[in-house]
C-alpha positions in Angstrom: -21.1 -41.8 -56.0 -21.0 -38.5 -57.5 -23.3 -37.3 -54.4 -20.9 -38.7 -51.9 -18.1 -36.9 -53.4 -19.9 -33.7 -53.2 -20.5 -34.1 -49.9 -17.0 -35.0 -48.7 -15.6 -32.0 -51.1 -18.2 -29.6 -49.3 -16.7 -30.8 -45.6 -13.5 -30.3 -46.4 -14.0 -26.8 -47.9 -15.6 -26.4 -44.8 -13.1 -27.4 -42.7 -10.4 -25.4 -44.4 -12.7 -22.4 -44.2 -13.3 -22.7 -40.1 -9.6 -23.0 -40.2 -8.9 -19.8 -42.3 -11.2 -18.0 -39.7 -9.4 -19.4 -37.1 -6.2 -18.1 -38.6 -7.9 -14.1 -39.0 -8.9 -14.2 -35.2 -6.6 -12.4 -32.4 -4.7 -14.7 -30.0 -7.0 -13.1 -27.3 -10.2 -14.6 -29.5 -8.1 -17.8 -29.8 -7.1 -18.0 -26.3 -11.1 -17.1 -25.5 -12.3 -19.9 -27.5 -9.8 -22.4 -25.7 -11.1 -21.0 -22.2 -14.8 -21.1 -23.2 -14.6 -25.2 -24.4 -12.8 -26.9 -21.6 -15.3 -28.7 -19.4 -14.0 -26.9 -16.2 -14.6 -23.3 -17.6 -17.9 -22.9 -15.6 -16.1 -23.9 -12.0 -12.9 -22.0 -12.9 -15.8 -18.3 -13.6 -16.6 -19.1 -10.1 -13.1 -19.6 -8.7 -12.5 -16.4 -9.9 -15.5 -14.9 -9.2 -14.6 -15.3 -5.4 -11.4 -13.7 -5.8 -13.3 -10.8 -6.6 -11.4 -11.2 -10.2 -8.2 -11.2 -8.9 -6.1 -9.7 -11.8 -2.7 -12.1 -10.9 -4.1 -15.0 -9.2 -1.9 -17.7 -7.2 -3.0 -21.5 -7.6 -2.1 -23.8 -5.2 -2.8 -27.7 -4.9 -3.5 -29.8 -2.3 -5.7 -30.7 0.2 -7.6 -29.6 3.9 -9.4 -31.9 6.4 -11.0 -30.8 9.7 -11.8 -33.7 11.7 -12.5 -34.6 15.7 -9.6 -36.5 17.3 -12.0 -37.5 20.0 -15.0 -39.3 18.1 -12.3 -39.8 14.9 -15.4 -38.3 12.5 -14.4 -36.1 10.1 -16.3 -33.1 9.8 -14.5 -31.0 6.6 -12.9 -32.1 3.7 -11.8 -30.5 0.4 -9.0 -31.5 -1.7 -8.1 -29.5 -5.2 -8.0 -33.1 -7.5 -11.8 -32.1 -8.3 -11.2 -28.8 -9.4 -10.0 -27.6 -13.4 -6.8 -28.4 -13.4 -6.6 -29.9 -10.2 -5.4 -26.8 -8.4 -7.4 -23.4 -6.9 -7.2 -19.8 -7.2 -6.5 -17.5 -4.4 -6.1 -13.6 -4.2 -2.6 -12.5 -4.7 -3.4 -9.5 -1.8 -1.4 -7.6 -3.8 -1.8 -3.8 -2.1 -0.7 -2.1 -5.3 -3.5 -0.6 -7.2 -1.1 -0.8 -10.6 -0.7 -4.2 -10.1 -4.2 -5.7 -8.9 -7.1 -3.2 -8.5 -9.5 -6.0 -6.8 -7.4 -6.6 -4.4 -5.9 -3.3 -3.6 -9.4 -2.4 -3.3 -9.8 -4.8 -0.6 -6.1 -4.3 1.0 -7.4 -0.5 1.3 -10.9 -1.8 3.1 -8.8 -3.6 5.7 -6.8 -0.7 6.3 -9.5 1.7 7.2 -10.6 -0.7 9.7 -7.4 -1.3 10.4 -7.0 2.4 11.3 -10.2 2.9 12.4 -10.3 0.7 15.0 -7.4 2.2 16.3 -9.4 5.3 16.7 -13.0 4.4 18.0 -12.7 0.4 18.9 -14.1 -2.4 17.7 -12.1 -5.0 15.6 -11.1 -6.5 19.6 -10.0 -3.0 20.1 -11.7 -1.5 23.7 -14.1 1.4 22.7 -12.7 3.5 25.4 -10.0 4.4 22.9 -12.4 7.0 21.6 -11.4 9.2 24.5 -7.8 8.9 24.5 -6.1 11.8 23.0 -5.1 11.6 19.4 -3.7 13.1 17.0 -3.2 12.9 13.0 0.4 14.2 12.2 2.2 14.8 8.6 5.6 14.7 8.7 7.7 15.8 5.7 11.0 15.4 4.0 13.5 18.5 4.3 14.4 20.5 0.6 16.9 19.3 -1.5 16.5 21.9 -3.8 13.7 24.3 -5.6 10.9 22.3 -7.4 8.1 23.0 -9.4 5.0 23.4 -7.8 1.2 23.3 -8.9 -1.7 25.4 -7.6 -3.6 28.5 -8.4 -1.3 31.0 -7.9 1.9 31.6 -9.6 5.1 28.7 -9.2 8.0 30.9 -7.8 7.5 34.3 -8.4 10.7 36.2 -8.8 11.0 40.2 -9.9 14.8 39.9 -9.5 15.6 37.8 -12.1 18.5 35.9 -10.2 20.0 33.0 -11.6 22.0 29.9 -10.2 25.5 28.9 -10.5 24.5 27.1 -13.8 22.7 29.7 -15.5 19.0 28.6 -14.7 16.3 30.9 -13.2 16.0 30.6 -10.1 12.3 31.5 -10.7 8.8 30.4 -12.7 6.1 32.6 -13.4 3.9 30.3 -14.6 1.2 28.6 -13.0 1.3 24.7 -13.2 -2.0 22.8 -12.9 -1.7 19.6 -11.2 -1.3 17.2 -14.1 1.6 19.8 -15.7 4.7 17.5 -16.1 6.6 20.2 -14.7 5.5 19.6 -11.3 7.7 18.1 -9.0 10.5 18.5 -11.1 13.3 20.7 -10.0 14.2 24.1 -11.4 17.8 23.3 -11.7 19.1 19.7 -11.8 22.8 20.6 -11.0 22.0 22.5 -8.0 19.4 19.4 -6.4 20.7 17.4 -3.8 20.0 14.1 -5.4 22.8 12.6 -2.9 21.0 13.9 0.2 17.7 13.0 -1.2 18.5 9.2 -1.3 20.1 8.9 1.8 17.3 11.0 3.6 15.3 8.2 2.1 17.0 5.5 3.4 17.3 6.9 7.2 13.4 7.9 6.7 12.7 4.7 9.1 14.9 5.2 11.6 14.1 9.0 11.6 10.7 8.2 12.6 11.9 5.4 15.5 13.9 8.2 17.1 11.0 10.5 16.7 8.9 8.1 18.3 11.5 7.8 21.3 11.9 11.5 21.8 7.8 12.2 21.7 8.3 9.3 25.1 11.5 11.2 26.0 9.3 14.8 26.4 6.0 13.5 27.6 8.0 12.0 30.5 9.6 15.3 31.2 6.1 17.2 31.1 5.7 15.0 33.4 7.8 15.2 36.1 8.8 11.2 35.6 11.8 9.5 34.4 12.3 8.6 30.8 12.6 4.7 32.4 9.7 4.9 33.8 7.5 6.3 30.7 6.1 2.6 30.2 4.4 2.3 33.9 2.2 5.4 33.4 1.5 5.7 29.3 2.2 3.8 26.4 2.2 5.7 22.7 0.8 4.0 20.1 0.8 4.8 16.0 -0.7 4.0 12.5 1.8 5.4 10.0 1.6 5.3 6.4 4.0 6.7 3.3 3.1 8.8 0.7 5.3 9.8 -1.9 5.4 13.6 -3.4 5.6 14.7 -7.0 9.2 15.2 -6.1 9.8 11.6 -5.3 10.0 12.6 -1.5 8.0 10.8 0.8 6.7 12.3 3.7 4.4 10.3 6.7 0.9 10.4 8.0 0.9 9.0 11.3 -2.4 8.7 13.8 -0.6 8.8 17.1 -2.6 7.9 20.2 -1.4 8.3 24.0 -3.1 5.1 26.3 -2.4 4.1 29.8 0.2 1.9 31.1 -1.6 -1.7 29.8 -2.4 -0.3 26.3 -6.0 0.9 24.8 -7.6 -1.0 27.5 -6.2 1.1 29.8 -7.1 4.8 30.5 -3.7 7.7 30.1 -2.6 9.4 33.0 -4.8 12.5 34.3 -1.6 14.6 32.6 -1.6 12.8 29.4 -3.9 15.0 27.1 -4.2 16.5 23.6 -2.4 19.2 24.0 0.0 18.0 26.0 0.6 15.3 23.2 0.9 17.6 20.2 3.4 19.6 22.1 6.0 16.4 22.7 5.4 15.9 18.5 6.0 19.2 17.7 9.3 19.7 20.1 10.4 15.6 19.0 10.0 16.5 15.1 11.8 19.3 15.4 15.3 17.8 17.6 15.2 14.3 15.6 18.2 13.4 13.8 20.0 10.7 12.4 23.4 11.4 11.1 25.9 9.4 8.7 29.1 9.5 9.5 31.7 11.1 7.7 33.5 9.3 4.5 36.0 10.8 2.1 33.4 9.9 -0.5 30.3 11.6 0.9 31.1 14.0 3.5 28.8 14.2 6.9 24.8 14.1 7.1 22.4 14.9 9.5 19.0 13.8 8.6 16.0 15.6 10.4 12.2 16.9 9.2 10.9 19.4 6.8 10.0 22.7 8.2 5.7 21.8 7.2 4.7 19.7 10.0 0.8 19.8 10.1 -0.7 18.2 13.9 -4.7 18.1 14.1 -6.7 16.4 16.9 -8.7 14.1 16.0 -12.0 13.7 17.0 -15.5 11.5 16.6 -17.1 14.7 15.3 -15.3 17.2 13.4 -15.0 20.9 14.6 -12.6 23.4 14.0 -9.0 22.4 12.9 -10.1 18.8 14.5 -10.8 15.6 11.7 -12.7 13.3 12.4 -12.0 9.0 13.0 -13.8 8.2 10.0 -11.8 11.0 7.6 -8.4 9.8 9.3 -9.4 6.3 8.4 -10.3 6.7 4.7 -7.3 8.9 3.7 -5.1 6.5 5.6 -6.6 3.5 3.1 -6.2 5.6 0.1 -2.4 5.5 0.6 -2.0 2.3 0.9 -2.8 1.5 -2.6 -0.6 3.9 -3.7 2.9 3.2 -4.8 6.1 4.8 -6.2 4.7 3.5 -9.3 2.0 6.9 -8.8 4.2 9.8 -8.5 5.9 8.8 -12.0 8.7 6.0 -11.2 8.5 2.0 -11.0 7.0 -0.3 -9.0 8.9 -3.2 -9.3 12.5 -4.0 -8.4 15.7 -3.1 -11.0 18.2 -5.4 -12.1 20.3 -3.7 -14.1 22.1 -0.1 -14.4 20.3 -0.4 -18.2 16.5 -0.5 -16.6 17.6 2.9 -15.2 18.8 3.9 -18.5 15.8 2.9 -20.2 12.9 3.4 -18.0 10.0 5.2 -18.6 10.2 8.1 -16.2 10.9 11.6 -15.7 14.6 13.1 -16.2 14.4 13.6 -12.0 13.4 10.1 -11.0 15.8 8.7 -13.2 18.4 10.7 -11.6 17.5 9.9 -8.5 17.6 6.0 -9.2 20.8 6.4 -11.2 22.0 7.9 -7.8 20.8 5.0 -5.7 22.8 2.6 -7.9 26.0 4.5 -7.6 26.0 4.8 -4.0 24.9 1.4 -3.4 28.0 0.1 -4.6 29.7 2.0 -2.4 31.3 -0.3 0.6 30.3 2.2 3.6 26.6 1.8 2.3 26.3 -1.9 2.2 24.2 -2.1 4.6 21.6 0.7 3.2 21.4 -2.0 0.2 20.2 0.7 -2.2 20.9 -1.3 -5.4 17.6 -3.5 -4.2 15.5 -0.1 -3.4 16.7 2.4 -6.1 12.9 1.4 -7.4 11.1 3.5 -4.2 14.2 5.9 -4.8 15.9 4.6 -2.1 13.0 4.7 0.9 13.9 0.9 2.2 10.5 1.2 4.8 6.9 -0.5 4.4 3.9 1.2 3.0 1.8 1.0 6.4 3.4 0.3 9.9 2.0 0.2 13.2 2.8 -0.1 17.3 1.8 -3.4 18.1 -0.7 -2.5 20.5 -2.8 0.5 18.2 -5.2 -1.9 17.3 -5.7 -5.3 15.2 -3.9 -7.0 12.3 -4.1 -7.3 8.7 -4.6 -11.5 9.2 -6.8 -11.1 11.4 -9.0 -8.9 9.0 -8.6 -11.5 6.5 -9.3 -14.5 9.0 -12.8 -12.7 9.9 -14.0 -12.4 6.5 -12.9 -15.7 5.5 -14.7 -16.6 8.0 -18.0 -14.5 7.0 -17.9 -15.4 3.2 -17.7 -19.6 4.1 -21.2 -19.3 6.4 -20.8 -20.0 10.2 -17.3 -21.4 11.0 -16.2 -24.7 12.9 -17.0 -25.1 16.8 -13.0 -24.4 18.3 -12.5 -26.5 20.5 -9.2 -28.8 22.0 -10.5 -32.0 20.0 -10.5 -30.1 16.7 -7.5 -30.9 14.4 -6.9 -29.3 11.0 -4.8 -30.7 8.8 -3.2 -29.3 5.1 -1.0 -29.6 2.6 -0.4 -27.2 0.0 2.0 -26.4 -3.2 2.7 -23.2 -5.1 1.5 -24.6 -8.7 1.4 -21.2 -11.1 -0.1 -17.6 -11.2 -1.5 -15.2 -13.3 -3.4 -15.4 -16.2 -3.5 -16.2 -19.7 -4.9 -13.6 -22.5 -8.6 -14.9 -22.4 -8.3 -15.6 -19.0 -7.2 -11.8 -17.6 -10.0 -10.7 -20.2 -12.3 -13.0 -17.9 -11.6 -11.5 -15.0 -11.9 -7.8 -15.7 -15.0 -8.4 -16.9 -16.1 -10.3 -13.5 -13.9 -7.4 -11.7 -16.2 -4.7 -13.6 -19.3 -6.1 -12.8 -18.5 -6.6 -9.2 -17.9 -2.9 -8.9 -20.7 -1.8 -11.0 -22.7 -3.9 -8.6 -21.2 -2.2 -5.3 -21.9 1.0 -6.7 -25.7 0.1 -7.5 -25.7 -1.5 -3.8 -24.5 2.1 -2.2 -27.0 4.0 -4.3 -30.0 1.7 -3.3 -28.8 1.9 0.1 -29.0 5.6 0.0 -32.0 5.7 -1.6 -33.4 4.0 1.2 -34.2 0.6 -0.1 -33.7 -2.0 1.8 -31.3 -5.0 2.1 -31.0 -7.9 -0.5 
């Protein structure tokens, strides 16, 4: 008897002793503990796994069946009902590096192919695009004022000593490195044009469309044709991406091609060459302009370029001022990762006139928000709908755009390696028939499970990196 009550007093000292552990630990430990027990843990590692640890996952139920409507056999099924929690995990393909770094990494792979195919072929891109002329163009916002400015050599050197309207130098004598705060920020708040900034912004789009139009518009006068009859000798294509400035400007980096009348399969008229091309974007950047008309609130505008405009040719082997595809192609991918959220602001959407108040920015980017909400509830700049952009300052346009004919598409990147990762794909054919059914069930991740996948995101890098080095080293393959 006496034994027996030993033994139960022993398990229930136990027991509240695994509890008061339990109790010490972290919810992360907790929430790690839960993860690791559930008989689906070992299926959901590889679910994630494939996402390539996918920091905000999206789940979806449902089900897919390929089958032959000739013979009736079915020759694919999967449905989620065996899978933890009935549902699976798929990339969010969120570009933004701040938000998800797997798949921003992979967002930025597709857009230097992308790009790249644009410049030399391939992707169902001719080759013979390789010998069209092309250019790599940066176009940049005009000044709204004096900023500061990093580099080696003094900010703004001034002996005189002037000062503005409000008292402040006009001048800095120091000389910023480029992770000084200062940088970007402007010398005087009072005298920046935060008005003009915003809505330079938000006619940045349409800036480049007439830009676009008036490169067309001087090529066909070079050439002796009519601006109407452009599209029956040579077609312009582009790859443009933002970039935003310390200063919360953004400014484009374009890869503008000139092809013949059919597209890149086509060869460009005999007059249609490099120089010839980077003349038109010079003359177009410099007579764009899209005005505002006048209001009793805002005055006039009259939107145009900055006065640094930077046109290289671009070539398969780099010499002189030219750059070369694969250069073009990589720093065009960078960007695309990139958000507002990397010069210093937000990169997600504001709500409220307190988010502004509150956020965790510089004294200039909250200005220049602050400003987007004021004139966004202005009647005459309804249409701008700057309440919904004052997070990218105002700049309404998409991170990457492209002419429809420069080369192929983001889905059909993601189609091919699809494709590549599930083995050889499915015989097409008109007797095929595919049929799905899916439902938005949840996303992201729980404590334990985002420490999952950084861990699985980490080790997928660390093994790409040991990949390139053997590859280097010469070793071979698998």
């Amino acid at each position: 008897m006496t034994a027996a009550l030993d033994g139960t007093t022993g398990a229930r000292r136990y027991v509240a002793q695994t509890a008061e552990r339990t109790r010490r630990l972290s919810d992360l430990d907790r929430d790690l503990i839960r993860l690791a027990s559930e008989p689906g843990y070992p299926r959901w590692v590889d679910q994630v796994r494939a996402t390539g640890g996918c920091a905000r996952p999206v789940y979806l139920a449902g089900h897919t069946t390929t089958y032959d409507r000739a013979t009736g056999s079915v020759l694919r099924h999967y449905d989620t009902a065996s899978e933890p929690g009935g549902r699976l995990a798929v990339r969010c393909r969120n570009r933004r590096a701040s938000r998800c770094g797997p798949c921003s990494r992979e967002h930025a792979g597709d857009t230097f192919h992308l790009v790249r195919a644009g410049l030399s072929g391939g992707k169902g891109t001719p080759e013979a695009v390789a010998d069209h002329p092309r250019l790599f163009v940066t176009l940049t916002a005009p000044s709204f004022g004096p900023v500061h400015r990093a580099g080696p050599d003094r900010c703004r050197p001034r002996r005189d000593g002037e000062t503005c309207p409000h008292g402040r130098a006009l001048g800095c004598g120091r000389t910023h490195p480029d992770d000084d705060p200062a940088v970007g920020q402007p010398l005087c708040q009072a005298c920046y044009d935060y008005t003009a900034h915003v809505l330079w912004h938000a006619h940045a789009g349409e800036l480049w469309n007439r830009t676009c139009r008036a490169i067309r518009r001087h090529l066909a006068t070079a050439a002796g044709i009519t601006q109407t009859h452009f599209a029956r000798h040579a077609r312009l294509a582009f790859a443009k991406v933002t970039e935003y400035q310390r200063r919360g400007a953004v400014h484009f980096h374009a890869v503008v091609r000139l092809d013949g009348p059919a597209g890149p399969g086509t060869p460009p008229p005999s007059w249609g060459t490099a120089d010839l091309l980077a003349d038109a974007v010079r003359a177009a950047a410099s007579a764009a302009r899209v005005t505002l008309d006048a209001s009793a609130a805002l005055g006039e505008y009259a939107f145009g370029w900055g006065v640094q405009l930077d046109v290289r040719p671009v070539r398969a082997f780099g010499d002189g001022p030219a750059v070369t595809d694969d250069a073009v192609a990589a720093y065009v991918a960078k960007y695309t990762s990139k958000s507002v959220g990397d010069s210093g602001a937000l990169d997600h959407r504001i709500t409220s006139r307190a988010q502004i108040t509150y956020a965790a920015v510089s004294p200039h980017l909250r200005t220049l928000m602050a400003v987007c909400w004021r004139l966004g509830d202005l009647p005459q700049l309804a249409h701008l709908r700057l309440r919904a952009w004052a997070h990218t300052l105002g700049y309404r346009g998409h991170c990457l755009t492209k002419s429809r004919r420069y080369s192929t598409t983001y889905r059909a990147l993601r189609a091919a390696r699809t494709a590549h990762r599930a083995g050889q794909p499915l015989a097409q054919g008109p007797t095929l028939v595919v049929e799905a059914a899916w439902r938005y069930v949840g996303s992201g991740h729980t404590a334990g499970e985002a420490a999952v996948a950084a861990g699985i995101a980490e080790d997928l890098a660390e093994l790409r990196t040991l990949r390139r080095a053997m590859s280097a080293s010469g070793w071979p393959d698998g």
